[in-house]
C-alpha positions, 0 to 999 in steps of 0.5 A, spaced: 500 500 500 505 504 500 507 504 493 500 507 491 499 513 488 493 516 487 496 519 480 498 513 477 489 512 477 490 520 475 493 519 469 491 513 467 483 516 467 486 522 462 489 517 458 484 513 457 479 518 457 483 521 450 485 515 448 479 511 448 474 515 442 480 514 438 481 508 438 473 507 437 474 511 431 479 506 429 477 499 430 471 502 425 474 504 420 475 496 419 467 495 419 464 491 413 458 495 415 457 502 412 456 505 419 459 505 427 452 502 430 455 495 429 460 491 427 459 486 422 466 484 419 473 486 417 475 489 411 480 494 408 474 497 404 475 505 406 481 505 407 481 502 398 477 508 398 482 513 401 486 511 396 482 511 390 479 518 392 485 522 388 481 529 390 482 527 398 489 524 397 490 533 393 487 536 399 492 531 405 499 533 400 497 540 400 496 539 407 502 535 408 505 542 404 502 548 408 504 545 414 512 543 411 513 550 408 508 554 413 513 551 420 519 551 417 518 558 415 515 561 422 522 557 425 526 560 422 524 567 423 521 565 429 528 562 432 531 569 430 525 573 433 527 569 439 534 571 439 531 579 439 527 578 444 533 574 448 539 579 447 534 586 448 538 590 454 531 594 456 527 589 460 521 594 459 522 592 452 523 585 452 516 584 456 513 589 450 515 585 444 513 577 449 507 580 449 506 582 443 508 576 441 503 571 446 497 575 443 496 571 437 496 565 443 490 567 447 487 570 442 481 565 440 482 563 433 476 564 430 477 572 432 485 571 429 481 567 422 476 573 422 482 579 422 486 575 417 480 575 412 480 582 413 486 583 412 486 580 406 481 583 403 482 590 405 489 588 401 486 585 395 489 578 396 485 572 393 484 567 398 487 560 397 494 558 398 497 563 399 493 566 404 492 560 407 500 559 409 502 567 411 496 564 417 499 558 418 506 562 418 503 567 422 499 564 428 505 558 428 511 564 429 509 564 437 509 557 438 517 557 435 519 563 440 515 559 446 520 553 444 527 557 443 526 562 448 526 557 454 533 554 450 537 561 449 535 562 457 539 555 458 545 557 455 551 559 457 553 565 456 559 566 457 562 562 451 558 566 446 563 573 450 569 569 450 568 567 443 568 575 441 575 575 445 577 571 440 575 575 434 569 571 432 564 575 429 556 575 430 556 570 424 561 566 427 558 567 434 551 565 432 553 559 427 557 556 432 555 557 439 548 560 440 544 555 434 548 549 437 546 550 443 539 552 441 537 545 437 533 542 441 528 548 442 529 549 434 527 543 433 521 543 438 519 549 435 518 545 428 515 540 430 509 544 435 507 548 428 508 543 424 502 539 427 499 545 430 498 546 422 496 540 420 490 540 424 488 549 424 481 549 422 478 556 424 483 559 421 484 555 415 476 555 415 476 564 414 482 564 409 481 558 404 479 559 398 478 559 390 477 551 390 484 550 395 482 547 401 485 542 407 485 537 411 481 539 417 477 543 413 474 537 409 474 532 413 468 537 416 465 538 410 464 531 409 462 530 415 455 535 415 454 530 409 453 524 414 458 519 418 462 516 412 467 510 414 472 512 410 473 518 414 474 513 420 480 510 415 483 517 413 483 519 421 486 512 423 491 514 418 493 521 420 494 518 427 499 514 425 502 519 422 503 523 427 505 517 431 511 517 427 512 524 428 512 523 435 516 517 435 522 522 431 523 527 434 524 522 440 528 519 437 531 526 435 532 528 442 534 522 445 540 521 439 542 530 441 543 528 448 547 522 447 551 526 444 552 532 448 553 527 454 559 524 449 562 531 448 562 533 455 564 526 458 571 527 451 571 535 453 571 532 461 577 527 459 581 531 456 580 537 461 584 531 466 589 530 461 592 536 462 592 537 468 
């Protein structure tokens, strides 16, 4: 009795709770019937389906696209958004420009998709693609800063200085010292508005036009129109898929740790050589 722990039921109550309704998605998706009242047998049908439906597999690549090109800009302007937050000497500044950067996080996203579709529109911008990713970028730049600025704030910056004693440059200082150290933060920051892309729908949902549309949007869409099996399967796929990406960026972070530990344990012996 001394080992149980009223958290461990906690948490196995959260996760089943989440897990649950996803999986009931899943095993239905493989039903014979053309419903999720029974299950009557197992097929791959609507999964054939998916595959055969080439305006379904256009909107997942267009997703798929949009969510790539949208966080690996918002990263990297994101990244050196961070770094300006990071090295502004005025604190009043540096709380000035946070804020301003947290407001597209609490803000709700039907008010951020709404003010995009103005925007646009007072600009005189079609809406499509191009509107879709400059909201994607947008509401993904302060996810990134969240995940750099923790990492700027871990660093050690004394080497950042003893490498400007050294005569490097800013060039030299950043590429060699500060985004190594920040890697990870990098790399966090890529993946949340990458997934954060993948399943926006109020904002996508105001700025999408001219036959362009994606994922979530659809999914919706044909939702209204009633329950369809198949898009059970395209969810069970999507699932896996981001079960990939998860199990990446583990795997990405597990291999960036090994190595710091190898350097700082070669760093460590080489430190005892000399003396």
């Amino acid at each position: 009795m001394k080992n149980f722990k009223w958290s461990t039921i906690y948490l196995t109550f959260v996760f089943l709770l989440l897990y649950i309704p996803i999986f009931y998605l899943i095993f239905y998706s493989f039903n014979a019937g053309g419903n999720m009242n029974e299950f009557t047998g197992f097929t791959w049908e609507h999964y054939a389906e998916v595959f055969a439906d080439t305006r379904l597999i256009t909107i997942v690549l267009n997703t798929l696209l949009v969510a790539f090109l949208s966080a690996l800009i918002a990263t990297l302007i994101g990244t050196f958004g961070a770094m300006g937050i990071y090295y502004t000497k005025r604190r009043q500044a540096r709380n000035a420009l946070l804020s301003f950067n947290n407001i597209l996080m609490v803000s709700p996203d039907v008010i951020i998709g709404a003010s995009f579709l103005i925007f646009f529109t007072f600009l005189g911008l079609g809406l499509g693609f191009g509107s879709v990713l400059l909201s994607h970028i947008a509401f993904s730049i302060p996810i990134v800063v969240l995940m750099v600025l923790p990492k700027l704030q871990e660093m050690n910056d004394s080497m950042s200085m003893a490498a400007r004693d050294l005569g490097a440059n800013t060039f030299q200082v950043i590429s060699k010292i500060v985004l190594p150290s920040i890697t990870p933060g990098i790399l966090a920051g890529f993946f949340m508005a990458f997934t954060y892309s993948l399943d926006d729908f109020a904002v996508t949902f105001f700025v999408t036009g001219n036959g362009f549309t994606t994922l979530s949007v659809e999914i919706y869409s044909r939702a209204r129109q009633g329950v369809s099996l198949e898009i059970n399967a395209l969810s069970a796929l999507m699932f896996v898929f981001s079960l990939i990406l998860v199990a990446g960026y583990y795997f990405i972070q597990q291999h960036s740790q090994t190595k710091k530990q190898k350097n700082r344990h070669k760093r460590h012996l080489e430190a005892v050589e000399i003396k």
